[in-house]
C-alpha positions, 0 to 999 in steps of 0.5 A, a space after each residue: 856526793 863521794 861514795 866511802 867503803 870501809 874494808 878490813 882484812 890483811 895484807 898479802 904482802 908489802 906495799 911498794 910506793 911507785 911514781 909515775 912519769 908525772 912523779 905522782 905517788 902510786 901503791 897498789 896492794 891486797 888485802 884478804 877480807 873474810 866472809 862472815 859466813 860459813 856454810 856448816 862442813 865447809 872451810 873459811 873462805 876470803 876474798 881477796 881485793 886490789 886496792 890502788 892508792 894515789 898521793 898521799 895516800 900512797 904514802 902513808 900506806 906506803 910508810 905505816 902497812 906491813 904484812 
């Protein structure tokens, strides 16, 4: 069985598509996801997450996500 997440945020800056020694395409990249909850006098707080993209994948991150 494959385990799925689903995340949704912005990006904090442009993918870059990179390749390995193998010539296999690589991108990693962050996004800032906000927490749905936020205690009273307090400022919204994100988390922010590295996200690592391989093939084709990669790819189309690479082609379609921009900040």
């Amino acid at each position: 069985m494959l385990n799925v997440a689903v995340l949704m945020g912005r990006l904090t800056k442009d993918p870059e598509l990179r390749q390995t020694p193998n010539g296999v395409s690589v991108t990693t990249f962050t996004i800032a996801v906000d927490r749905d909850y936020t205690p009273k006098g307090q400022e919204r707080q994100a988390d922010f997450i590295d996200i690592v993209a391989w093939r084709n994948t990669a790819e189309f991150v690479c082609k379609y996500f921009r900040k």
